[in-house]
TITI-364962 format. One record per residue (C-alpha): residue in three letters; residue number from 0; x, y, z. Coordinates in steps of 0.05 Angstrom, whole numbers, plus 5000, padded with zeros to 4 digits. Layout:
TITI-364962
{site "ALA"; NUM; {X; Y; Z}},
...
This chain:
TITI-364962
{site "UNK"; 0; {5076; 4716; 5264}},
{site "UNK"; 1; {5042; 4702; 5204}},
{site "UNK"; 2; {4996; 4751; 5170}},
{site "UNK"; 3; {4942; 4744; 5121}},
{site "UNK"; 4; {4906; 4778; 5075}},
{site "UNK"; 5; {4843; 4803; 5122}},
{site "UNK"; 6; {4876; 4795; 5184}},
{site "UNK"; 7; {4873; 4861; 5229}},
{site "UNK"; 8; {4941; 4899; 5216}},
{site "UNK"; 9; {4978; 4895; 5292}},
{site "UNK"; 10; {4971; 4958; 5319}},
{site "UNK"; 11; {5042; 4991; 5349}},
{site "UNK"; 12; {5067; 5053; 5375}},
{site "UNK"; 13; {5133; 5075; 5344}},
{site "UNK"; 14; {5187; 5134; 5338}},
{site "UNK"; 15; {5186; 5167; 5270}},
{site "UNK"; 16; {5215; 5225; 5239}},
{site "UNK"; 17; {5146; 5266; 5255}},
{site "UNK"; 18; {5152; 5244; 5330}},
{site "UNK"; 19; {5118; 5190; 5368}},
{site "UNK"; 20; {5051; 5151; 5336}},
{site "UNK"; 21; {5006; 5100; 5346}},
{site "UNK"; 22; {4996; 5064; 5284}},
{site "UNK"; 23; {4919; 5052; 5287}},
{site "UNK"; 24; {4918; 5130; 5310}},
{site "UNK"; 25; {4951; 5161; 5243}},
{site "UNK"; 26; {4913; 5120; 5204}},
{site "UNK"; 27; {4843; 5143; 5229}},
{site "UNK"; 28; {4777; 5131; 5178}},
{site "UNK"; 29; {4839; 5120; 5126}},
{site "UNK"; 30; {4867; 5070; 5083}},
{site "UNK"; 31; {4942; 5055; 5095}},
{site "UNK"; 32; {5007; 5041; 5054}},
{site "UNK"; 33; {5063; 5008; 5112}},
{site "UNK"; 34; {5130; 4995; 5071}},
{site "UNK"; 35; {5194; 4981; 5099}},
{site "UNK"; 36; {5262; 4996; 5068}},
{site "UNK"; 37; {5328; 4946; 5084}},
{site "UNK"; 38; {5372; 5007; 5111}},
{site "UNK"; 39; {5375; 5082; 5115}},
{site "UNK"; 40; {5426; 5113; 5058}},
{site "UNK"; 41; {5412; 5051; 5002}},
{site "UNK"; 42; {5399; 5075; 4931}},
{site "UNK"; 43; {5347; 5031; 4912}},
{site "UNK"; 44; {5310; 5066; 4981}},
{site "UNK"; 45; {5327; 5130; 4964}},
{site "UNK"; 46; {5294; 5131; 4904}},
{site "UNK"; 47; {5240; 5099; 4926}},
{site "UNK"; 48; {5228; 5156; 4981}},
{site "UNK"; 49; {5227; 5205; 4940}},
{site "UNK"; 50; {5181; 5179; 4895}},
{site "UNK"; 51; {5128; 5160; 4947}},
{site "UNK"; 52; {5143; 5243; 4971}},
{site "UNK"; 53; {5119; 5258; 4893}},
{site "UNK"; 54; {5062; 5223; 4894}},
{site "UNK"; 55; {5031; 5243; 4959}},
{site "UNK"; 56; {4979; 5289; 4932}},
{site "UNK"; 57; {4949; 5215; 4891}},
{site "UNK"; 58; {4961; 5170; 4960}},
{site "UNK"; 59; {4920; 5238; 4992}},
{site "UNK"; 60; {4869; 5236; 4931}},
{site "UNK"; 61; {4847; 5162; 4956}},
{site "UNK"; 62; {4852; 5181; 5032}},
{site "UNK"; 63; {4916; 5130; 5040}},
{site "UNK"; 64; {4964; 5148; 5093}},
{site "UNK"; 65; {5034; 5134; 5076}},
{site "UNK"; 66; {5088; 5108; 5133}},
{site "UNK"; 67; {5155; 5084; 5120}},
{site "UNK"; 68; {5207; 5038; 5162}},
{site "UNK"; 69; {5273; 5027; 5167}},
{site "UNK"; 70; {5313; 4985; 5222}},
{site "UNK"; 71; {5365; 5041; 5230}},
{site "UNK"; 72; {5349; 5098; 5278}},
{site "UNK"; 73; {5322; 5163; 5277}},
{site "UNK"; 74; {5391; 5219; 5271}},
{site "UNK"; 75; {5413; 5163; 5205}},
{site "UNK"; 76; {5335; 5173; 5181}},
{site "UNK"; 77; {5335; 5246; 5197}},
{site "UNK"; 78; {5406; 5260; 5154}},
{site "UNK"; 79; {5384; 5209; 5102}},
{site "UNK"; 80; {5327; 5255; 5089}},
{site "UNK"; 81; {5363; 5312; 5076}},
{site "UNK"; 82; {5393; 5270; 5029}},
{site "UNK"; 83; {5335; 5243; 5000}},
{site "UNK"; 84; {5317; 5315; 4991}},
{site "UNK"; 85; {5365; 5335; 4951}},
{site "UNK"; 86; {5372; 5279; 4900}},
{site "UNK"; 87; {5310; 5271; 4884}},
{site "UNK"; 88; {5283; 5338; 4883}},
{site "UNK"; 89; {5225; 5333; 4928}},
{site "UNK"; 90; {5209; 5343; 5001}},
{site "UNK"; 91; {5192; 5273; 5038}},
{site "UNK"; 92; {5121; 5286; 5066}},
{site "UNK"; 93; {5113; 5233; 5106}},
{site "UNK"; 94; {5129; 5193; 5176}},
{site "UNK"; 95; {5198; 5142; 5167}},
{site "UNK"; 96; {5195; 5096; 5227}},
{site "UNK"; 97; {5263; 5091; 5266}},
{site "UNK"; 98; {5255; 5005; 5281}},
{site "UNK"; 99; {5325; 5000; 5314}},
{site "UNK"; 100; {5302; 4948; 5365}},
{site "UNK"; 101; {5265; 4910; 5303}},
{site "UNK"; 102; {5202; 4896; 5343}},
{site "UNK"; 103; {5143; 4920; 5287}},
{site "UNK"; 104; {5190; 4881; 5226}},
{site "UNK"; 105; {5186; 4819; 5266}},
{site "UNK"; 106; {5117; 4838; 5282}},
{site "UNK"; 107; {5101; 4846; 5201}},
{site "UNK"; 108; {5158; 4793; 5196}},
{site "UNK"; 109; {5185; 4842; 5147}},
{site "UNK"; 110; {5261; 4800; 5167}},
{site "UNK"; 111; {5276; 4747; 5122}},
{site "UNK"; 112; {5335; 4701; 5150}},
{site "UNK"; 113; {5350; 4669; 5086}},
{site "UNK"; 114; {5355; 4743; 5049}},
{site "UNK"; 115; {5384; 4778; 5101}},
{site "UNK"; 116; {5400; 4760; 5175}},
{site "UNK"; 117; {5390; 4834; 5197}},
{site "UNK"; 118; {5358; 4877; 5150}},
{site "UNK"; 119; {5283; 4876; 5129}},
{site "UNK"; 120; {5257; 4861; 5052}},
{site "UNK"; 121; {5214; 4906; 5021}},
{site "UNK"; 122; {5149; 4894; 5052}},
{site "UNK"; 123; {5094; 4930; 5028}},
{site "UNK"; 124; {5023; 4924; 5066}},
{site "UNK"; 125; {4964; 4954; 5043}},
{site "UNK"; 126; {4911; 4970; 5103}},
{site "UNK"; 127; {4837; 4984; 5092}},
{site "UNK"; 128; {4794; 5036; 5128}},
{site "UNK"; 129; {4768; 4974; 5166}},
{site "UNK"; 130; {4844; 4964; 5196}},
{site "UNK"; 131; {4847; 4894; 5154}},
{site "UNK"; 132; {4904; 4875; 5106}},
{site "UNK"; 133; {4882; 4886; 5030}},
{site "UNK"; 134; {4939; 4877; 5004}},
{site "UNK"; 135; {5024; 4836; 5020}},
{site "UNK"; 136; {5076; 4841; 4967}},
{site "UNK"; 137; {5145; 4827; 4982}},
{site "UNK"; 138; {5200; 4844; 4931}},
{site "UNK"; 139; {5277; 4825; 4943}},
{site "UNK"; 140; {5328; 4889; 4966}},
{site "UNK"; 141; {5350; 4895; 4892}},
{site "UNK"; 142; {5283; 4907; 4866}},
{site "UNK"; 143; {5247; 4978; 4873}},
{site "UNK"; 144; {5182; 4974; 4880}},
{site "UNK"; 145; {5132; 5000; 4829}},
{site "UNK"; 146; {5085; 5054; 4861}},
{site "UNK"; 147; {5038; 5073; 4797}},
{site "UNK"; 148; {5024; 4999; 4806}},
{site "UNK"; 149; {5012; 4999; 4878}},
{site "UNK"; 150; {4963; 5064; 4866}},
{site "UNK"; 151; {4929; 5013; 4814}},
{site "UNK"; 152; {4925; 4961; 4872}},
{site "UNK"; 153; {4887; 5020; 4916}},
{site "UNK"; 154; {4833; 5036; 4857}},
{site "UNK"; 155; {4822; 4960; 4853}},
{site "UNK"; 156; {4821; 4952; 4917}},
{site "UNK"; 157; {4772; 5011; 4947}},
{site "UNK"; 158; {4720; 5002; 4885}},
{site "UNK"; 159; {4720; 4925; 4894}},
{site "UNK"; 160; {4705; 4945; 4971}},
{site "UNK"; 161; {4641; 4983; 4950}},
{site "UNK"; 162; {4611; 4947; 4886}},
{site "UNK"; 163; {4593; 4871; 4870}},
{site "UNK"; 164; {4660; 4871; 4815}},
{site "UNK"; 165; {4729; 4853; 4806}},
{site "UNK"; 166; {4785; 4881; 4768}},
{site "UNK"; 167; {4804; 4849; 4701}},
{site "UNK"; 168; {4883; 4829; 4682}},
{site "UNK"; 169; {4920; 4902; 4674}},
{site "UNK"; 170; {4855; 4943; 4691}},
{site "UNK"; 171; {4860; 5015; 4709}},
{site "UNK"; 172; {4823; 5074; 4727}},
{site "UNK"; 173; {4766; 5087; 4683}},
{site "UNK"; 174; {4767; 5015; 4641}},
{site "UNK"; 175; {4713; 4965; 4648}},
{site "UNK"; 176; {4700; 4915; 4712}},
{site "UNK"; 177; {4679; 4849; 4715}},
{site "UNK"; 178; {4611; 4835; 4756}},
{site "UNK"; 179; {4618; 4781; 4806}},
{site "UNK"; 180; {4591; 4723; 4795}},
{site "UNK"; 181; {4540; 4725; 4852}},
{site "UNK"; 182; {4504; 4772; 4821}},
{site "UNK"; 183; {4443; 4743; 4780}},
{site "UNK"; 184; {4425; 4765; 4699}},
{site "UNK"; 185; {4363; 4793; 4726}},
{site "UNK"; 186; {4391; 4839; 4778}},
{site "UNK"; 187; {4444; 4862; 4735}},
{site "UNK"; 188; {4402; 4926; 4706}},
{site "UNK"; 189; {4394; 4948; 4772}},
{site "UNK"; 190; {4463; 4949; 4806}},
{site "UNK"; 191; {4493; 4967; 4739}},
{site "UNK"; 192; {4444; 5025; 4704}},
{site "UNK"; 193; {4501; 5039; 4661}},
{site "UNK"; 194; {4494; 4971; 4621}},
{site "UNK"; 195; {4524; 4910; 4617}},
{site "UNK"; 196; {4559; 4856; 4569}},
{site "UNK"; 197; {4559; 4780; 4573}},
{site "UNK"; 198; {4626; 4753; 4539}},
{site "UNK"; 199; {4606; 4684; 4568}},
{site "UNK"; 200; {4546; 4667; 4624}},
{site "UNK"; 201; {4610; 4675; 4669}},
{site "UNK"; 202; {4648; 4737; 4644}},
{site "UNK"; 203; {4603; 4794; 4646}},
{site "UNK"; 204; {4621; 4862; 4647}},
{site "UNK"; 205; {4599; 4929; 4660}},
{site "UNK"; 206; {4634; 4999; 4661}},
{site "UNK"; 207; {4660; 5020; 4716}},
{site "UNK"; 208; {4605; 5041; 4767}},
{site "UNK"; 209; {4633; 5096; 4809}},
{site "UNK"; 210; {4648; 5148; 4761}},
């Protein structure tokens, strides 16, 4: 199965280290981050646990529920923790689905034959409030992912959901946006009461409108 960007995420129940869920459930009115990992006690993963368990309180800030998966089961994910724990100096704070049968990675086609035969890539979906995919990157097992970038992704993502702009190349939080281009000169003053710039009749930009 093939998913795009906009497609409804597949909906599954699952086994996870905070007992069973429904994944449509646990996400509620939120947005949603679903990563998978290639295997339980990895060091690339471990780190990367930990450091999703640190930034919880930002995911929680932009009302983005975290869940993790791994294709090994639930006792190596529930002593992995522990180790997870301890290395990184944190407490993971979210659900790490046990995908021993592989049924949601083939259903996110988080497997990759010509990587690896057996274990997933790193996936990473990002799911609106509307239950539609945002967001698919996939990095390689040697590569940690970057998640101040992926919080990035999220501010684009949920102001570009509520206001006629895009994100310029290496935006963040608090720097200017680019008005879409269906917006006309004359309506500008109105959607944008903050003012505006024209760089060319095509690149226009405003500050950003919801702070």
């Amino acid at each position: 199965m093939t998913l795009r960007l906009g497609d409804i995420a597949p909906d599954f129940t699952a086994v996870t280290t905070e007992g069973e869920i429904n994944f449509h459930e646990y996400l509620g009115e939120n947005w949603g981050i679903l990563f998978s990992h290639p295997a339980d006690y990895t060091p690339v993963c471990t780190t990367e646990l930990g450091t999703v368990a640190k930034l919880k309180s930002e995911f929680d800030k932009r009302n983005v529920k975290v869940l993790a998966l791994s294709v090994d089961g639930l006792a190596d994910h529930e002593g992995w923790i522990k180790d997870i724990n301890e290395t990184q100096a944190t407490q993971v704070n979210f659900p790490l689905i046990a995908d021993k049968d592989r049924k949601i990675s083939q259903l996110y086609d988080m497997i990759h034959p010509n990587a690896s035969e057996n274990f997933t890539v790193r996936s990473v979906f990002v799911i609106g409030d509307d239950r539609k995919i945002k967001l698919i990157i996939t990095y390689p097992a040697s590569t940690g992912r970057n998640f101040d970038e992926l919080l990035r992704v999220i501010d684009s993502l949920q102001l570009t959901a509520d206001y006629s702009v895009a994100t310029p190349a290496n935006w963040k939080q608090g720097e200017d946006v680019v008005i879409a281009p269906s917006i006309k000169n004359e309506d500008i003053s109105s959607k944008f009461p903050k003012g505006h710039k024209v760089i060319k009749p095509y690149l226009r930009s405003t500050p950003q409108p919801n702070i």
